[in-house]
N, CA and C atoms of all chains as a GROMACS GRO file, in nm:
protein
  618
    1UNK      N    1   6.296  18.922   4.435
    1UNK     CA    2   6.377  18.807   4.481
    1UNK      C    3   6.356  18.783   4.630
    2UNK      N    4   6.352  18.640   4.665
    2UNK     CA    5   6.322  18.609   4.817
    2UNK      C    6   6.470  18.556   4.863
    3UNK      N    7   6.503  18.564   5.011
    3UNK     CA    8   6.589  18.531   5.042
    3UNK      C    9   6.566  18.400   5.088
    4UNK      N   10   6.593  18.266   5.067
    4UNK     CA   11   6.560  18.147   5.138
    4UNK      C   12   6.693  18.064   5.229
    5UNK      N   13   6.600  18.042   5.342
    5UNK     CA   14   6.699  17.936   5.465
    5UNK      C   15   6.649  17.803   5.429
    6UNK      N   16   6.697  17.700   5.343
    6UNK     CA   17   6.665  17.553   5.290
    6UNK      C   18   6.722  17.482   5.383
    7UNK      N   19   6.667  17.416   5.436
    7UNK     CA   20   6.722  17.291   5.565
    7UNK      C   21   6.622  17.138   5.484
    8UNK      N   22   6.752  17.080   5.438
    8UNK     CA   23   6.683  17.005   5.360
    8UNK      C   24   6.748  16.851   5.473
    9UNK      N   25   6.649  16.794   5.522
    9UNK     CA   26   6.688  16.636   5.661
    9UNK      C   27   6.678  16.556   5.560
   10UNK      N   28   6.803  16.440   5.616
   10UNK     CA   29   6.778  16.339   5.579
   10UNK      C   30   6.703  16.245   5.610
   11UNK      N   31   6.657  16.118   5.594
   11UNK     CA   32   6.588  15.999   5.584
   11UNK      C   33   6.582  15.994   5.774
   12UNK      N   34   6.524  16.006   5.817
   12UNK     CA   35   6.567  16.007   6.000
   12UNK      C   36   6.561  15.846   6.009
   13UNK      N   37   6.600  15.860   6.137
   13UNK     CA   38   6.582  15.686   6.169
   13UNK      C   39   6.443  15.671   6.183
   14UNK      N   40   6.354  15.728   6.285
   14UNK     CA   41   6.245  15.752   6.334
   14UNK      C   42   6.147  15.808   6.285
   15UNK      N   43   6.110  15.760   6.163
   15UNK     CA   44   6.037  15.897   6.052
   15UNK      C   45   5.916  15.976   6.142
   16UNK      N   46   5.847  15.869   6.252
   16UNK     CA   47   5.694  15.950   6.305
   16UNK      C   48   5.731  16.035   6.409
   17UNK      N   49   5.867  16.015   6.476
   17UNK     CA   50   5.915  16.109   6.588
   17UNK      C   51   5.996  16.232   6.516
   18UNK      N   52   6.019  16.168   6.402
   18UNK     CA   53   6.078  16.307   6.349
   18UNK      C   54   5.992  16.348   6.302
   19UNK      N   55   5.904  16.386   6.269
   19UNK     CA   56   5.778  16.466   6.207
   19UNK      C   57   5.684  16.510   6.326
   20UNK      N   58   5.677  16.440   6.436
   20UNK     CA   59   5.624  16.459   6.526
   20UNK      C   60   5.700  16.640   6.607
   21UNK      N   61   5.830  16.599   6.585
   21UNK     CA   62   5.966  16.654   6.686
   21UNK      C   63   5.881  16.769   6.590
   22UNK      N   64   5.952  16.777   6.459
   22UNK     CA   65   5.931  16.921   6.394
   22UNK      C   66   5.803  17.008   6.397
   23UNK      N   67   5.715  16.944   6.401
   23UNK     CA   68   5.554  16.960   6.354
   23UNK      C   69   5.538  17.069   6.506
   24UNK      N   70   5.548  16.970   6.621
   24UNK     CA   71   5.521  17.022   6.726
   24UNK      C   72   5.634  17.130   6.805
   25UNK      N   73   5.745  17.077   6.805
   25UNK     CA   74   5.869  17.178   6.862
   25UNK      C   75   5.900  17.268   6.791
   26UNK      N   76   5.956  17.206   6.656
   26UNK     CA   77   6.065  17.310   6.554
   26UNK      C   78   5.998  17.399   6.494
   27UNK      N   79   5.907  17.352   6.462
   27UNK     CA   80   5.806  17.421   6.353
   27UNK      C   81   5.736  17.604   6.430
   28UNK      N   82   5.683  17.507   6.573
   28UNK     CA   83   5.693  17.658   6.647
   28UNK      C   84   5.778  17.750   6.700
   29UNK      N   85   5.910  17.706   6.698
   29UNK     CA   86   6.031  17.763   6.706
   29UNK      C   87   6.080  17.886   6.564
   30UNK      N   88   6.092  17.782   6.460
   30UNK     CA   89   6.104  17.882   6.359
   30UNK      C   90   6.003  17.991   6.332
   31UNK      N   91   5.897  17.970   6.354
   31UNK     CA   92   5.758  18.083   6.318
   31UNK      C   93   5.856  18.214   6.411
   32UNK      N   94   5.884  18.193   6.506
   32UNK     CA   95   5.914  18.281   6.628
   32UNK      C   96   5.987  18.395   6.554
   33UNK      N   97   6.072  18.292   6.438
   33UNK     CA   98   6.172  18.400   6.384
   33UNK      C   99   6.105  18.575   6.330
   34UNK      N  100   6.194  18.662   6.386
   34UNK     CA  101   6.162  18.773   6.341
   34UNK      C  102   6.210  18.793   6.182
   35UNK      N  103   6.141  18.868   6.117
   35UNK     CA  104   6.135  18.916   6.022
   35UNK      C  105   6.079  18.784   5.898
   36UNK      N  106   6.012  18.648   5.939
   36UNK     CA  107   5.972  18.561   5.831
   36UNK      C  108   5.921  18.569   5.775
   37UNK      N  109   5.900  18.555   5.637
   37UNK     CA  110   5.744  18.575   5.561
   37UNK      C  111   5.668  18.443   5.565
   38UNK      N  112   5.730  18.349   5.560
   38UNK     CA  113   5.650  18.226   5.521
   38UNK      C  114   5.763  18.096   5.551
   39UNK      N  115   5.705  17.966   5.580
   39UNK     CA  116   5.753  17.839   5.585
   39UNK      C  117   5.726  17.768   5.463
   40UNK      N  118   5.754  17.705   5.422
   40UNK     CA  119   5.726  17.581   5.282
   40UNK      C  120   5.760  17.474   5.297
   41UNK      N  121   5.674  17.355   5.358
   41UNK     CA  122   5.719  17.229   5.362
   41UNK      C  123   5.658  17.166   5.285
   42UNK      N  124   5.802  17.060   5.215
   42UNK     CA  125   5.811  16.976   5.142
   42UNK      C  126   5.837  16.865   5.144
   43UNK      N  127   5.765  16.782   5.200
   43UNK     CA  128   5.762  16.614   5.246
   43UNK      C  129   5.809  16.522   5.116
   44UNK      N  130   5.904  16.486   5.164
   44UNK     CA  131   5.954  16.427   4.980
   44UNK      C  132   5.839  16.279   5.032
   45UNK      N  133   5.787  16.242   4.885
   45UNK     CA  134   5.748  16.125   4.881
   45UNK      C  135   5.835  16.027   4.795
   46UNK      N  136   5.854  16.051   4.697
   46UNK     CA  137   5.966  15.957   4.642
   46UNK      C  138   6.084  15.994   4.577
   47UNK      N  139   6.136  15.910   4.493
   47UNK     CA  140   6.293  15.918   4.426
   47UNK      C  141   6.213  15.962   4.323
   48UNK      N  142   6.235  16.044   4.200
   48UNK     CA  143   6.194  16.041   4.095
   48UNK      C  144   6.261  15.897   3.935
   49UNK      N  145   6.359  15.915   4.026
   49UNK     CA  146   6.458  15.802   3.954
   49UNK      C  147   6.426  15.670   4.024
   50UNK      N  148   6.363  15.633   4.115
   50UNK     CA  149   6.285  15.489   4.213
   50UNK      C  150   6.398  15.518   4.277
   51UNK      N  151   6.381  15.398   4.394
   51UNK     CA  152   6.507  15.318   4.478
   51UNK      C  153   6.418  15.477   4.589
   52UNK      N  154   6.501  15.420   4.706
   52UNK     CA  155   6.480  15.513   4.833
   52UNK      C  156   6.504  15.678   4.798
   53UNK      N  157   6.415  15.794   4.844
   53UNK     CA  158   6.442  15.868   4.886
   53UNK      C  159   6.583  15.932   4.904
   54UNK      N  160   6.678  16.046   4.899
   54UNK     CA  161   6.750  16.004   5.035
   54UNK      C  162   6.717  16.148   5.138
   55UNK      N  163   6.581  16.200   5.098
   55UNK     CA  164   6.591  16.329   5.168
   55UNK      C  165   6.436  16.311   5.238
   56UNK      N  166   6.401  16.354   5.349
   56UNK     CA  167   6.243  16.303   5.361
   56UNK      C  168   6.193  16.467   5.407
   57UNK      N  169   6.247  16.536   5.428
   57UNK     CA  170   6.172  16.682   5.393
   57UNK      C  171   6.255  16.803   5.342
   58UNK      N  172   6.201  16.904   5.291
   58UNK     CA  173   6.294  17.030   5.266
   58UNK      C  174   6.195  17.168   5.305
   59UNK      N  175   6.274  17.226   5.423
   59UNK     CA  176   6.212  17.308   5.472
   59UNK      C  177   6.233  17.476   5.371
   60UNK      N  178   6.160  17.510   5.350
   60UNK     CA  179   6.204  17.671   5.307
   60UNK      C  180   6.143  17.745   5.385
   61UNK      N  181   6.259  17.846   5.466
   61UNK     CA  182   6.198  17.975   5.540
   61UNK      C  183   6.257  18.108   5.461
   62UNK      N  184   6.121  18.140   5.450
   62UNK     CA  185   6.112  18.305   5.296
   62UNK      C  186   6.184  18.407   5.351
   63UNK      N  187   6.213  18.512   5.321
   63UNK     CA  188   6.235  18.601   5.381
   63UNK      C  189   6.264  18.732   5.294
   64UNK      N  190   6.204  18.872   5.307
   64UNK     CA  191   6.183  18.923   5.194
   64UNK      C  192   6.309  18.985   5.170
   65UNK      N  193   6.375  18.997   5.221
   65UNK     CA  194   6.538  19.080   5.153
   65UNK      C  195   6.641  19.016   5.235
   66UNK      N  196   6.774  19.053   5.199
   66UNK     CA  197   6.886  19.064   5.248
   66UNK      C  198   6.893  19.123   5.403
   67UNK      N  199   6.873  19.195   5.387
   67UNK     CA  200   6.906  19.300   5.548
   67UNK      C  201   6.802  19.236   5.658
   68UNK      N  202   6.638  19.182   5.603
   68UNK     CA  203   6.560  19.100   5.687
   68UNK      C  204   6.605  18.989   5.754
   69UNK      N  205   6.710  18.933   5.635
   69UNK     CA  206   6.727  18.804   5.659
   69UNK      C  207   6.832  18.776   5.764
   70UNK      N  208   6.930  18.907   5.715
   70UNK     CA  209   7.032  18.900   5.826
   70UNK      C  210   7.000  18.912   5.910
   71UNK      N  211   6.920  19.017   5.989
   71UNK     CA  212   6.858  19.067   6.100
   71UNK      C  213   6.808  18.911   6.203
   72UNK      N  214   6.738  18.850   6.074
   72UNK     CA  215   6.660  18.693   6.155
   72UNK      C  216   6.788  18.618   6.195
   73UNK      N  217   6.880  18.620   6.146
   73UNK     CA  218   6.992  18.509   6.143
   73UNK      C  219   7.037  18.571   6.273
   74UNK      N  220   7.093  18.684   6.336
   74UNK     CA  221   7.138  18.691   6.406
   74UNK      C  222   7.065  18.732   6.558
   75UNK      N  223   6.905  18.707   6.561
   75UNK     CA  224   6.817  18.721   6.661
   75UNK      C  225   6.823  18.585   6.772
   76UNK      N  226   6.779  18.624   6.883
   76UNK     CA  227   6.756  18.523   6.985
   76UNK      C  228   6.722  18.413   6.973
   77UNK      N  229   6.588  18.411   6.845
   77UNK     CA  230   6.499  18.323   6.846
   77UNK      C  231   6.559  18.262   6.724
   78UNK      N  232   6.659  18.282   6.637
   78UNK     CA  233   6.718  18.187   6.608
   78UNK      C  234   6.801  18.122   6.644
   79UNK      N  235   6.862  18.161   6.727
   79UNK     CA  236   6.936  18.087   6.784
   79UNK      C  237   6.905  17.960   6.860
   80UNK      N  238   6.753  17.964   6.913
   80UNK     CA  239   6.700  17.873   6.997
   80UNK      C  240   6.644  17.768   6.871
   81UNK      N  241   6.620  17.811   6.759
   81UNK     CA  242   6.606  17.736   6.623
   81UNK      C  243   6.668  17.650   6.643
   82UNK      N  244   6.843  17.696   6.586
   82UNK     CA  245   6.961  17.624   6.588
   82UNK      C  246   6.954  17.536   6.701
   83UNK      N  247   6.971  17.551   6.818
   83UNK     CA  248   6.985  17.453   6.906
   83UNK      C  249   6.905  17.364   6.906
   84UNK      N  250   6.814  17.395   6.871
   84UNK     CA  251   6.644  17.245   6.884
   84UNK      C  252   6.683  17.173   6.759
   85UNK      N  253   6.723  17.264   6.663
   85UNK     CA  254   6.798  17.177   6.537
   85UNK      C  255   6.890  17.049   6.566
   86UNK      N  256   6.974  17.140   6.620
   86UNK     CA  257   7.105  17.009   6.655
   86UNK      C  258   7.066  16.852   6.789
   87UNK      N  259   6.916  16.942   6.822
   87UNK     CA  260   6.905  16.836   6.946
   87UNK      C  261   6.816  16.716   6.854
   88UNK      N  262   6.756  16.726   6.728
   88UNK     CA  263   6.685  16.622   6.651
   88UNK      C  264   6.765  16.574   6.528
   89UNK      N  265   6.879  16.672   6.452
   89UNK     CA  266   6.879  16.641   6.330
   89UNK      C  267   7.054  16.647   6.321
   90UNK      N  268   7.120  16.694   6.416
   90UNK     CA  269   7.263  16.703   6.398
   90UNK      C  270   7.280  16.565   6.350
   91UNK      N  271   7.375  16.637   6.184
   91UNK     CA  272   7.454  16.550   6.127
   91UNK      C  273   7.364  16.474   6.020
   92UNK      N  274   7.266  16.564   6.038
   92UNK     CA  275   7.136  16.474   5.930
   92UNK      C  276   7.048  16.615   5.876
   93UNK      N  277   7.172  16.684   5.879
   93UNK     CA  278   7.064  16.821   5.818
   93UNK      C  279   7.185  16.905   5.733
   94UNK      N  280   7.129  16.933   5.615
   94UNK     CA  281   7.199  17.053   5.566
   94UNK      C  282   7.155  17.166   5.508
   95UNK      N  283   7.200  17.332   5.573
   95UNK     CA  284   7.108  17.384   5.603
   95UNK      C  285   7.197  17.521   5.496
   96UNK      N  286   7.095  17.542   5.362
   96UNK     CA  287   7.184  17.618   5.272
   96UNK      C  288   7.094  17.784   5.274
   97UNK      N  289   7.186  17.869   5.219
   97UNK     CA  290   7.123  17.993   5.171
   97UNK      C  291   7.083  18.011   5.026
   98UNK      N  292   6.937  18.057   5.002
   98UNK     CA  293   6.943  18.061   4.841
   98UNK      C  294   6.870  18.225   4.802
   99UNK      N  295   6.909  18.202   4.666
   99UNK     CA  296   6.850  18.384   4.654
   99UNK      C  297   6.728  18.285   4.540
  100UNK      N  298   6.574  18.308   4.541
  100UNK     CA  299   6.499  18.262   4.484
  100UNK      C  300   6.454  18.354   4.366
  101UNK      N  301   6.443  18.295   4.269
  101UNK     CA  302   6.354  18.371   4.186
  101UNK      C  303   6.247  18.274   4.117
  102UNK      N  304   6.130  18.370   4.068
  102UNK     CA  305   6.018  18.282   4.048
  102UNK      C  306   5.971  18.370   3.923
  103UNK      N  307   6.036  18.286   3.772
  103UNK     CA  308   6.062  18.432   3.657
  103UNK      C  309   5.961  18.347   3.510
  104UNK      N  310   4.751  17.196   4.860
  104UNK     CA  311   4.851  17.107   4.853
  104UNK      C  312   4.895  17.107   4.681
  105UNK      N  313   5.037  17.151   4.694
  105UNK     CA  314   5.088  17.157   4.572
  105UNK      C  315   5.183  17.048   4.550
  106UNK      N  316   5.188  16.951   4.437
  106UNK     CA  317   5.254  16.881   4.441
  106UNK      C  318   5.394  16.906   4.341
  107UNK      N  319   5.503  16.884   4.420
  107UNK     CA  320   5.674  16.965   4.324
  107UNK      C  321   5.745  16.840   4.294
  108UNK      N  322   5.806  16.876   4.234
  108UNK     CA  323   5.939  16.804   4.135
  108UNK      C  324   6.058  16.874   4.196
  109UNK      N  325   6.156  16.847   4.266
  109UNK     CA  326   6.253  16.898   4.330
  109UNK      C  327   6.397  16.861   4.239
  110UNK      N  328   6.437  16.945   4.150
  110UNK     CA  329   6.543  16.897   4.160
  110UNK      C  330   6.671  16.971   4.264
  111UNK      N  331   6.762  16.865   4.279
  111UNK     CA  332   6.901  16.906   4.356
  111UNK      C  333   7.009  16.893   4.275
  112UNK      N  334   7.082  17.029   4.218
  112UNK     CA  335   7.171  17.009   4.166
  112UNK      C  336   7.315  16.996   4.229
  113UNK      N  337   7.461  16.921   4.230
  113UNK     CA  338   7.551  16.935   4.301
  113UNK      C  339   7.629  17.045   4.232
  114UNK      N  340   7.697  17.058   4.284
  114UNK     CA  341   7.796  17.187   4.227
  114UNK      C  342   7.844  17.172   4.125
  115UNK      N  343   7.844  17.214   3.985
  115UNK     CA  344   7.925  17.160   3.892
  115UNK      C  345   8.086  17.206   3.831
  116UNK      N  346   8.090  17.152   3.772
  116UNK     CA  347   8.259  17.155   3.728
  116UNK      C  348   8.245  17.313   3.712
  117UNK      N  349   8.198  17.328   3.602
  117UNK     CA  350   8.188  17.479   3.548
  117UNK      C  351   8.083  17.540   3.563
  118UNK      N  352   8.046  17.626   3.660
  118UNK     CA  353   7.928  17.703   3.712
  118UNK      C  354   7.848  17.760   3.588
  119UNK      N  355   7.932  17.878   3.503
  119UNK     CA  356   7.871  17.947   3.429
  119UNK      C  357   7.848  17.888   3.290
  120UNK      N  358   7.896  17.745   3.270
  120UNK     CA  359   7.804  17.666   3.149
  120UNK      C  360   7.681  17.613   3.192
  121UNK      N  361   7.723  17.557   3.335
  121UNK     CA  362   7.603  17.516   3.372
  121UNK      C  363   7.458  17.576   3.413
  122UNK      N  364   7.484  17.692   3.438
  122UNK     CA  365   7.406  17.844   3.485
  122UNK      C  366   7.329  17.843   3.301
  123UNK      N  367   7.427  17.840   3.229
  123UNK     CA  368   7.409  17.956   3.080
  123UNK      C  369   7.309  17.791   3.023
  124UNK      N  370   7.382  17.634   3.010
  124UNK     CA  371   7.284  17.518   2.985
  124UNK      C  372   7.128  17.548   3.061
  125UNK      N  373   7.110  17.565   3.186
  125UNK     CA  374   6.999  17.584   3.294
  125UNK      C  375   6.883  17.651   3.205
  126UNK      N  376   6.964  17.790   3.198
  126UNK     CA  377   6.891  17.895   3.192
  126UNK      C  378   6.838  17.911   3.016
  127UNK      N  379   6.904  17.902   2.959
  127UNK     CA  380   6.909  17.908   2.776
  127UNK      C  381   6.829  17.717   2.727
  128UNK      N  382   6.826  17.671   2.756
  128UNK     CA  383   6.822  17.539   2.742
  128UNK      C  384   6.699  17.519   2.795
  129UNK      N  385   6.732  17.425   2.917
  129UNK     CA  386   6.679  17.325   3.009
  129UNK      C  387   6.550  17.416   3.076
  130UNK      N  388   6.586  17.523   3.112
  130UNK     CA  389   6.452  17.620   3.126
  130UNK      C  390   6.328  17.630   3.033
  131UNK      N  391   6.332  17.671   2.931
  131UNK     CA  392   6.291  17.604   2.856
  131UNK      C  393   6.181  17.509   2.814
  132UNK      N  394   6.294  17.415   2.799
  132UNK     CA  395   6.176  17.287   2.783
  132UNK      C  396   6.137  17.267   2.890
  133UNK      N  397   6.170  17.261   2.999
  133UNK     CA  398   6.060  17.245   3.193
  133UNK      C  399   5.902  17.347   3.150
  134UNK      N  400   5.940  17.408   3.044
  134UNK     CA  401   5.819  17.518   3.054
  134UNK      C  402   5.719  17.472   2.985
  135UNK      N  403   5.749  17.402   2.895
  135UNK     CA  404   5.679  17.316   2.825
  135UNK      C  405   5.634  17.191   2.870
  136UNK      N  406   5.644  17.160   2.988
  136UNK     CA  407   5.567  17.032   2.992
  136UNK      C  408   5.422  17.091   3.034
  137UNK      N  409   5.353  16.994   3.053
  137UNK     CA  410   5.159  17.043   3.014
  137UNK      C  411   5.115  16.976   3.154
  138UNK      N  412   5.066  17.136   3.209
  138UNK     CA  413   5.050  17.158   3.384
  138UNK      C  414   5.099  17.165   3.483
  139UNK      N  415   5.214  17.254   3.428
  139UNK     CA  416   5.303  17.275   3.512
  139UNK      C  417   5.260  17.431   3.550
  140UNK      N  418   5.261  17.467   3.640
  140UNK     CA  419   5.194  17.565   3.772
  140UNK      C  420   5.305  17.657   3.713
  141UNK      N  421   5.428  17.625   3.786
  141UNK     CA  422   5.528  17.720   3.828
  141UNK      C  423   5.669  17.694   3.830
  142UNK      N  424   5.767  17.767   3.807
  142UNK     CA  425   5.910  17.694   3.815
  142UNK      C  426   5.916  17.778   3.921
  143UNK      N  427   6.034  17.758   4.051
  143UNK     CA  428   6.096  17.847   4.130
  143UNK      C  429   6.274  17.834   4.149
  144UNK      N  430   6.324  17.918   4.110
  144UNK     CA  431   6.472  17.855   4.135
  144UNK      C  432   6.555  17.938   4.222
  145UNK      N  433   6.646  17.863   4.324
  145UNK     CA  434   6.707  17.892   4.407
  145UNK      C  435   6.840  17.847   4.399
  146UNK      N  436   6.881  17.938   4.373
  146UNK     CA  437   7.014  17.944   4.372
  146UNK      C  438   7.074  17.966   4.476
  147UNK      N  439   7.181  17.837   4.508
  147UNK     CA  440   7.220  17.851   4.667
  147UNK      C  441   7.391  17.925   4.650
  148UNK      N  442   7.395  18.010   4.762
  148UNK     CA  443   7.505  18.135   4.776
  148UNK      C  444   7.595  18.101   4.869
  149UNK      N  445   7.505  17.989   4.987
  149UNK     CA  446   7.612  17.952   5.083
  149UNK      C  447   7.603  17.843   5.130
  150UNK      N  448   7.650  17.779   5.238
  150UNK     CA  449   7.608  17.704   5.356
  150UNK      C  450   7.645  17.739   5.493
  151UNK      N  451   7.481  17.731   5.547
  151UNK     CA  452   7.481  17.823   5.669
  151UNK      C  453   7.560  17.806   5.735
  152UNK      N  454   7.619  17.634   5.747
  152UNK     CA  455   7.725  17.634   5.877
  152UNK      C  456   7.842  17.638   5.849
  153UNK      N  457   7.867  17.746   5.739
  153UNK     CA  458   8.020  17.750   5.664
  153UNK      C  459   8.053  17.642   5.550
  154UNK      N  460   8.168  17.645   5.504
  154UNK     CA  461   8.244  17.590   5.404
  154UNK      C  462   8.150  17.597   5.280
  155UNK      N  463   8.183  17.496   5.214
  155UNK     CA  464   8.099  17.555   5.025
  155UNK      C  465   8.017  17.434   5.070
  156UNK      N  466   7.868  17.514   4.993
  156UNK     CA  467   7.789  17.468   4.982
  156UNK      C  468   7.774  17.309   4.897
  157UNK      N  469   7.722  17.188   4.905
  157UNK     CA  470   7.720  17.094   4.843
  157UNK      C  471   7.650  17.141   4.725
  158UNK      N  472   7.498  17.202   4.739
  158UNK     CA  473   7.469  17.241   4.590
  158UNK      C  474   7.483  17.365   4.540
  159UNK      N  475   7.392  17.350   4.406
  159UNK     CA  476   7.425  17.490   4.294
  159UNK      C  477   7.321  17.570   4.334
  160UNK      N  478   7.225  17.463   4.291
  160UNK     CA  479   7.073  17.484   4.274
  160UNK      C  480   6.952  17.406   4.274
  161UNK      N  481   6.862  17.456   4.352
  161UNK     CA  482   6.759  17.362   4.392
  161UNK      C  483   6.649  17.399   4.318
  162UNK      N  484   6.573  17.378   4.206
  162UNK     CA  485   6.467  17.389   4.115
  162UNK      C  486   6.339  17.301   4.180
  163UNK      N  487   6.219  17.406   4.176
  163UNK     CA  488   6.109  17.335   4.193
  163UNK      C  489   6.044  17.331   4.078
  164UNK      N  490   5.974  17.258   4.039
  164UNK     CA  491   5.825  17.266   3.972
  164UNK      C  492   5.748  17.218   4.006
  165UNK      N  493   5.654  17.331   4.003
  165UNK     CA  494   5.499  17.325   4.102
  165UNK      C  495   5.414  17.245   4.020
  166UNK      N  496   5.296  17.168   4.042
  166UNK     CA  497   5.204  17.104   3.990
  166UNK      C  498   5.081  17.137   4.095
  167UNK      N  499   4.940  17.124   4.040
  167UNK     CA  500   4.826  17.201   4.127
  167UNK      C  501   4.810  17.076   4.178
  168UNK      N  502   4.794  16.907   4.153
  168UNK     CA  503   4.771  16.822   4.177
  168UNK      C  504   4.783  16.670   4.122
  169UNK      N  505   4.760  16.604   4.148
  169UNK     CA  506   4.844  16.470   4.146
  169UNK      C  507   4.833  16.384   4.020
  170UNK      N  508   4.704  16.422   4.014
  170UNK     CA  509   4.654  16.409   3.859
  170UNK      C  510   4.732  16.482   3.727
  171UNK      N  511   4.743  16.622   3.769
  171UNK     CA  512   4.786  16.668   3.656
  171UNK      C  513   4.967  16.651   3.687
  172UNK      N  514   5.003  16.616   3.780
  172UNK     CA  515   5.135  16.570   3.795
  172UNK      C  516   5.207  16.434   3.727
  173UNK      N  517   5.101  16.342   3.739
  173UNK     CA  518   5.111  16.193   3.683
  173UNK      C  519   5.108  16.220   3.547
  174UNK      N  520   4.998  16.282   3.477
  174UNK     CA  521   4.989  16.331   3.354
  174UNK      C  522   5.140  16.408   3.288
  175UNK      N  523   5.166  16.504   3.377
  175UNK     CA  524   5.273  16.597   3.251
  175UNK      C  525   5.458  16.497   3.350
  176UNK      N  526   5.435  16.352   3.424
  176UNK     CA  527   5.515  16.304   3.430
  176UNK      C  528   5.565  16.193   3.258
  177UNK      N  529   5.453  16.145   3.266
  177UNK     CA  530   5.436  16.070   3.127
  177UNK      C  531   5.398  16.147   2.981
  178UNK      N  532   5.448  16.298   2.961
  178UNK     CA  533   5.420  16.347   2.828
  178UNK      C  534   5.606  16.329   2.778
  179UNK      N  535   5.562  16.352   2.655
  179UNK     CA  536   5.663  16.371   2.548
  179UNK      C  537   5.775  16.542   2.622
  180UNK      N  538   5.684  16.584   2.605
  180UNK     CA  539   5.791  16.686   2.666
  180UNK      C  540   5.866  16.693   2.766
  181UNK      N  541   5.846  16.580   2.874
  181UNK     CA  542   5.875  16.577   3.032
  181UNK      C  543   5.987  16.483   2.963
  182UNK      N  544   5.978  16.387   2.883
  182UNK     CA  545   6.047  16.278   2.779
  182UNK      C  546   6.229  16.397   2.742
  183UNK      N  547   6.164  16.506   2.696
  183UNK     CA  548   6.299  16.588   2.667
  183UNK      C  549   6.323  16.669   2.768
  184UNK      N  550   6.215  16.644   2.837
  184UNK     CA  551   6.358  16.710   2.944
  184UNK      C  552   6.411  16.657   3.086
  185UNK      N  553   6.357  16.507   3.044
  185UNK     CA  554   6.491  16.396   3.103
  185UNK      C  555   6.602  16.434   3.034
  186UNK      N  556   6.583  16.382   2.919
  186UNK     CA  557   6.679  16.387   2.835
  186UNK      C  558   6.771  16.466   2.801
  187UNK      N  559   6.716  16.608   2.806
  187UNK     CA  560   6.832  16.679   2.828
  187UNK      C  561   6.901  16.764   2.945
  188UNK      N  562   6.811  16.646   3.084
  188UNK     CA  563   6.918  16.658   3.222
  188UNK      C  564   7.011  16.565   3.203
  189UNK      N  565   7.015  16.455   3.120
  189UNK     CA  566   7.093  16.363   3.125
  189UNK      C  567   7.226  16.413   3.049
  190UNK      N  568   7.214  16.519   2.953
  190UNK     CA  569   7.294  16.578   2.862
  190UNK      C  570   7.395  16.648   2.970
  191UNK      N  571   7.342  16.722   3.052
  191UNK     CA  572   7.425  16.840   3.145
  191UNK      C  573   7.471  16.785   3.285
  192UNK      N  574   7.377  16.704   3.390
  192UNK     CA  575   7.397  16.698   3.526
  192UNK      C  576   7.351  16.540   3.546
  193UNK      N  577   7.400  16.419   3.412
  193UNK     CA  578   7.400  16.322   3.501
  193UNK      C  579   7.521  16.282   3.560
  194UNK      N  580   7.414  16.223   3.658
  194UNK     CA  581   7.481  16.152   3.823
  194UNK      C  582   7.510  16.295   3.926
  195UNK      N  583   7.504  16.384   3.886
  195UNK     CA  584   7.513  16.526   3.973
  195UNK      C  585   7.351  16.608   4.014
  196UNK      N  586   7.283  16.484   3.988
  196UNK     CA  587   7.125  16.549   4.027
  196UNK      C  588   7.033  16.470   4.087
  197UNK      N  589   6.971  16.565   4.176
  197UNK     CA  590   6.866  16.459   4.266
  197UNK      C  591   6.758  16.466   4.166
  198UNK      N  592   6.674  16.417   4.187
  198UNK     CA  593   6.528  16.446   4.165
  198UNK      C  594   6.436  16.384   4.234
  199UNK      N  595   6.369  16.471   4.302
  199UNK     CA  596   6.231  16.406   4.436
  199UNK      C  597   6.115  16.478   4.401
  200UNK      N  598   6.008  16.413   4.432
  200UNK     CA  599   5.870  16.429   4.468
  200UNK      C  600   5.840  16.491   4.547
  201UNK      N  601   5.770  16.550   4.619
  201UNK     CA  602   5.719  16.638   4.714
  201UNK      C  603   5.568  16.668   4.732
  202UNK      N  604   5.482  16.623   4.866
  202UNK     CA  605   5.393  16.732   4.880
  202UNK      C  606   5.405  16.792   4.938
  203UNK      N  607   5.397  16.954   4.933
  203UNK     CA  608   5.402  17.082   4.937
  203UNK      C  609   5.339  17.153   5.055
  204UNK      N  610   5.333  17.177   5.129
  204UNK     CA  611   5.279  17.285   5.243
  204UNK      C  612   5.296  17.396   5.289
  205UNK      N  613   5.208  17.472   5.307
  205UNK     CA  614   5.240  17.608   5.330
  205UNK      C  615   5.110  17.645   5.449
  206UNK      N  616   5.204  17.586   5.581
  206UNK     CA  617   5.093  17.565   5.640
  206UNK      C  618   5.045  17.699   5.743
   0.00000   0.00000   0.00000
């Protein structure tokens, strides 16, 4: 079982500055995190049902256990995560815990 | 580049029908559609910035490519298992597109 941090953004106003923001800032921010195994981005392209979107990416950061994960959550370099978070996406992000399985 | 089927489930009334429908059911037939890679399911435990989480569970299914995605979108089996999301989690489910990165 993987431990996953899902930060799934909404529709931004700015779709090329927000992809820009993450690609180049966030993206090297989260790597920083100690104990990660892996990133997974998921660029939504459409509704499966039509009509708009309402999510335009879903980030997954892996992480191989419990005790790793805690360890990352409460390090420096997430914290500097969080803040670069709130400086692009506050109020347009929701950011869940999941226990994955792949059975 | 893997192309996914995202669903987003919201929280439902009754967790453990909906867990026991998921898993006994609807699992299942997702397995049966033709070229499908991989299921991954994440079951969400929290939300990072407190209070209850909006969803249950976030289900991927992997596809190797776009072709064989378009394909097992339009089979008979993908046919039942609209059909029997519509049975358990309609109006309580996203469903998005995705290309995939794992960069």
């Amino acid at each position: 079982m993987t431990i996953k941090l899902i930060a799934v953004y909404d529709q931004p106003d700015d779709a090329e500055a927000f992809f820009k923001h993450y690609e180049e800032v966030h993206a090297p921010l989260v790597k920083l995190t100690p104990g990660l195994q892996k990133v997974v981005l998921n660029r939504i392209t459409a509704d499966a049902f039509g009509g708009a979107a309402p999510y335009a990416l879903i980030a997954e950061m892996h992480y191989p256990d419990q005790a790793t994960f805690d360890a990352a959550m409460k390090s420096a370099e997430n914290r500097a995560v969080g803040k670069d978070l709130m400086s692009f996406a506050k109020g347009k992000v929701k950011v869940l815990i999941a226990e994955s399985i792949d059975p």
